[in-house]
ROTI-529555 format. One line per 4 residues: number of its first residue (from 1); for each residue x, y, z of C-alpha. Coordinates in pm, whole numbers, plus 50000, padded with zeros to 5 digits. Example, Ala and Ser with C-alpha at 12.3 -4.5 7.8 and 13.67 -1.06 7.14 Angstrom:
2
1) 51230:49550:50780  51367:49894:50714
***
This chain:
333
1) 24104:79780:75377  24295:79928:75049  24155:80147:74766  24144:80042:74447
5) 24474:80217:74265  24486:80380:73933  24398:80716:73740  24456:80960:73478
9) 24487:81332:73293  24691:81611:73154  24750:81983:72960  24598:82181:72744
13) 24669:82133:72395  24811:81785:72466  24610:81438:72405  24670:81190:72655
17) 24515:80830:72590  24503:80567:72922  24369:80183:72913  24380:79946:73222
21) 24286:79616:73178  24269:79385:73496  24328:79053:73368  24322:78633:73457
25) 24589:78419:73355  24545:78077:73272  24536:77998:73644  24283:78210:73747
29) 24496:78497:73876  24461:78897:73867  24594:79033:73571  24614:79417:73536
33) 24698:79593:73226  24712:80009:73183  24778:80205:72854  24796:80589:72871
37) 24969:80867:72661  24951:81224:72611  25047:81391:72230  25153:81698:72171
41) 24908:81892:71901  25027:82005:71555  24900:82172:71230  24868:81879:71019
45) 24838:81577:71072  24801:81615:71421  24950:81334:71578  24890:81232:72013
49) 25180:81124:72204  25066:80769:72381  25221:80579:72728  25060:80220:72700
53) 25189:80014:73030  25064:79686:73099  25058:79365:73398  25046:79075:73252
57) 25064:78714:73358  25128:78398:73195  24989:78503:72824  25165:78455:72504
61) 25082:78737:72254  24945:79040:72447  25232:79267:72325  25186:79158:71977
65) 24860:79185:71969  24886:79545:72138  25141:79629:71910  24960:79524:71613
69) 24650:79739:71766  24862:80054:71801  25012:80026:71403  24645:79913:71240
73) 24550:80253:71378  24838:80471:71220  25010:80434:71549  25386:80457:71611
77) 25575:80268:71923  25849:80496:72037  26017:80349:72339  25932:80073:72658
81) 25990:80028:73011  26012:79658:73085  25959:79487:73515  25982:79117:73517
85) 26007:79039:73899  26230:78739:73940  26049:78373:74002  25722:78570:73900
89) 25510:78524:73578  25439:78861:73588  25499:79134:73295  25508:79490:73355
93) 25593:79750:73083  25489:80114:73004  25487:80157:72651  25531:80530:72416
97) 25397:80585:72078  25184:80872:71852  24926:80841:71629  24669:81066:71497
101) 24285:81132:71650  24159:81177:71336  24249:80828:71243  24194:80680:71575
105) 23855:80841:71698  23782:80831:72118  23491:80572:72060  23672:80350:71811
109) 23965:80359:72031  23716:80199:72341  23584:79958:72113  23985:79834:71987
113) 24043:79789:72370  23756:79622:72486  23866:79347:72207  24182:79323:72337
117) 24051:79277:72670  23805:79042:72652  24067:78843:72399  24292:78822:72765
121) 23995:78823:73004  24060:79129:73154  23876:79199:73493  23868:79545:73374
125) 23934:79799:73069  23970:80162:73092  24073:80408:72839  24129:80765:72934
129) 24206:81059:72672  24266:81381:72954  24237:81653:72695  23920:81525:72592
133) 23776:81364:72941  23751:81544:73219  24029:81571:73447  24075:81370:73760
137) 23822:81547:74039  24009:81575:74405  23953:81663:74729  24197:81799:74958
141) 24191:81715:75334  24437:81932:75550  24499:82035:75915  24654:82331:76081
145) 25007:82308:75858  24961:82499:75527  25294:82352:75342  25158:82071:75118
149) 24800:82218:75079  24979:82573:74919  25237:82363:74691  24937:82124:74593
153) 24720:82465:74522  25003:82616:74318  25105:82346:74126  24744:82275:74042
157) 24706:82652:73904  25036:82667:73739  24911:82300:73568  25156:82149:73712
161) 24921:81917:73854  24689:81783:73613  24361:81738:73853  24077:81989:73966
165) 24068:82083:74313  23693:82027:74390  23725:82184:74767  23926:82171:75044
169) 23808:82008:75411  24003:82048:75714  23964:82036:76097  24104:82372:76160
173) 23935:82702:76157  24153:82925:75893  24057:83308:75917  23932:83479:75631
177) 24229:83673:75585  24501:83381:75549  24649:83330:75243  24483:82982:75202
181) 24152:83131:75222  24189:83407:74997  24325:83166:74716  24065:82939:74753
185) 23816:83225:74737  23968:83393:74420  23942:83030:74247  23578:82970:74423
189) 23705:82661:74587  23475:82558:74849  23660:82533:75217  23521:82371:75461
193) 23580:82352:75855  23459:82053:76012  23553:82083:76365  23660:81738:76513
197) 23669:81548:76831  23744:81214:76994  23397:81088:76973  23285:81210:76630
201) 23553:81220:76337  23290:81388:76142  23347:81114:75835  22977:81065:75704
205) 22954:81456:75626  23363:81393:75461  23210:81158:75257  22903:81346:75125
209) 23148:81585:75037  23372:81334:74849  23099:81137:74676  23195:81279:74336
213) 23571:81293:74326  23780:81038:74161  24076:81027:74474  24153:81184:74777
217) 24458:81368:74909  24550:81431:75277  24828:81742:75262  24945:81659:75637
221) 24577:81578:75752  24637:81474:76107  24323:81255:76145  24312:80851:76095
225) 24072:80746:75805  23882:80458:75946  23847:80131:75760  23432:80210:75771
229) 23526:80527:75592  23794:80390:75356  23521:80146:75251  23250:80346:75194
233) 23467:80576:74972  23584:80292:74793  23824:80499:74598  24224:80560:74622
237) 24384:80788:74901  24669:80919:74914  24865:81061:75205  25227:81208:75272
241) 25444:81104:75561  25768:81266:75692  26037:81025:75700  26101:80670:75531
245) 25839:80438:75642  25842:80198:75767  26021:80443:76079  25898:80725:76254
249) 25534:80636:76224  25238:80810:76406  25266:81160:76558  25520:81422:76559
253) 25794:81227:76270  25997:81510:76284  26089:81504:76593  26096:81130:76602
257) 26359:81192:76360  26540:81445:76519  26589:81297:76893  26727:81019:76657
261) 26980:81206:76531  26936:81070:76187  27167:81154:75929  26901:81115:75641
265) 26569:81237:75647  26267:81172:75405  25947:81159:75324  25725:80897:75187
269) 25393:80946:75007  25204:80595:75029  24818:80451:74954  24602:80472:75320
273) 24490:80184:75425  24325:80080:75749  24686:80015:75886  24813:80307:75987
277) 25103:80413:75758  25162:80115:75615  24984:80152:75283  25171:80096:74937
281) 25435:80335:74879  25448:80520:74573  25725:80797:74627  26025:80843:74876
285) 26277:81133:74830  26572:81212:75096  26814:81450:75198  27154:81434:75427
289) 27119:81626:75762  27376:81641:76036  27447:81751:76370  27451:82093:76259
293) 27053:82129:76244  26829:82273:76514  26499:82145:76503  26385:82407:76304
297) 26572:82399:76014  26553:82007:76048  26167:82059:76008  26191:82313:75726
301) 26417:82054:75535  26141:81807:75606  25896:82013:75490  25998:82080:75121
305) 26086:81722:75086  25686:81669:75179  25605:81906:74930  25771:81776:74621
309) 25712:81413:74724  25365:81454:74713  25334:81661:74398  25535:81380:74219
313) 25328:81126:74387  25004:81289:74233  25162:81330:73918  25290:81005:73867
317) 24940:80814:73972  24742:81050:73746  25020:80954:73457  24907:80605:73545
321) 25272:80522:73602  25172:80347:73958  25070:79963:73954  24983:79789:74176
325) 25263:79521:74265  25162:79158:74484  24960:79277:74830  25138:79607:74955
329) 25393:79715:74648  25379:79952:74388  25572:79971:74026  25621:80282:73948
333) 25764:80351:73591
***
């Protein structure tokens, strides 16, 4: 069963306004519409930089009347990203502009939205501003390999990654005196050890621990997700894979790759779903290998392209710049 899709934050010092609206057309279909920005602050008039994107299907005037919404409030459009799949009444676009907060205040903004949404019959409105809401909460699930969980932990410090770590589960027994522990202890996040077998997955103590984040990530967690505990999240997850699905699913990729003598490797980060691996894909990134590579250097190649696909993947879905595209597709602007 799939999670839901969508989220949103940023920096310090930097505004960042998001609105999804999941909409009908005239045919009863799902709509789905998402605005978000970000604006850098300065002296006077301080003015927000704004990324507005939007799904819409079979409706004459939602740009106009977006547009007009954006310049009532002082707002000004600076650029678009336009997806119009062929033999498809669908319209995607992801939208720039500024304006200034103290023109367009957080709770008038919500109200301007909501009009615009019930105008389409949106399913759905949300508005996010990330330097005034709270960042997107996450938990991190991991298993013995420490690549993706450091990178996500350092680019979450440095702000490259614009969430907060709420704590950190995995099914292997770190020592106190790793590196991963000490981190986590210098930045009190909570780690915790839930030791796993083939009869008990631990997942209803996972999800008491999860209850109050807004996604999940699995840095190389090398457990399924069951569709009983994808459903009672009922939130988005997001894993990273080694190599271009659809191939090399399952266990051990990288060497699936290897005794394939592939001449490109990858990695894909992708939404879980009850299928294993075959969740909507959000980010691939590759790399040329040849005959030259022992395993090893094959898997430390595989390894940083893990890394930054995942960061990017997190980034990019917390940018809202992922929507959700027919049954298993993403557009990602």
């Amino acid at each position: 069963m799939a999670a839901p899709f969508f989220t949103t934050p940023f920096q310090p010092y930097v505004y960042q306004v998001c609105t999804k609206l999941l909409m009908k057309s005239r045919d009863g279909k799902t709509l789905g519409v998402t605005l978000k920005g970000k604006s850098n602050t300065t002296r006077s008039p301080r003015r927000c930089h704004t990324f507005p994107a939007q799904i819409v299907q079979d409706a004459v005037g939602i740009v106009a009347k977006l547009s007009e919404c954006i310049a009532s409030r002082g707002g000004n459009i600076l650029g678009a990203d336009i997806f119009v799949p062929e033999n498809k009444c669908v319209f995607y676009s992801r939208s720039e502009f500024n304006f200034n907060p103290s023109k367009w205040p957080r709770a008038q903004m919500d109200d301007d939205f909501l009009k615009i949404a019930k105008t389409f019959n949106a399913m759905r409105s949300v508005v996010r501003v990330p330097c005034l809401d709270q960042k997107y909460k996450i938990a991190v699930l991991a298993s013995r390999q420490d690549h993706c969980l450091v990178d996500l932990l350092h680019g979450w410090q440095d702000g490259r990654l614009p969430v907060d770590v709420t704590c950190v589960i995995s099914n292997h027994d770190r020592g106190s005196n790793t590196h991963v522990i000490r981190f986590l202890e210098r930045h009190k996040i909570p780690y915790h050890y839930l030791r796993i077998t083939k009869g008990n997955k631990r997942e209803t103590e996972i999800l008491d621990l999860v209850q109050d984040t807004d996604f999940l990530v699995l840095a190389r967690y090398m457990q399924i997700l069951s569709g009983n505990f994808l459903k009672g999240y009922g939130k988005d997850v997001i894993n990273i894979h080694h190599g271009l699905l659809p191939s090399f699913k399952g266990g051990h990729p990288s060497k699936q790759a290897f005794d394939a003598g592939v001449k490109l490797i990858g990695a894909t980060s992708h939404f879980v779903t009850d299928q294993l691996d075959a969740g909507p894909i959000i980010e691939q990134m590759v790399e040329r290998v040849s005959h030259r590579e022992t395993l090893q250097s094959f898997v430390l190649k595989s390894e940083d392209l893990e890394k930054q696909c995942l960061a990017k993947a997190i980034k990019s879905y917390c940018e809202l710049r992922v929507l959700p595209y027919e049954e298993n597709k993403t557009v990602v602007f």
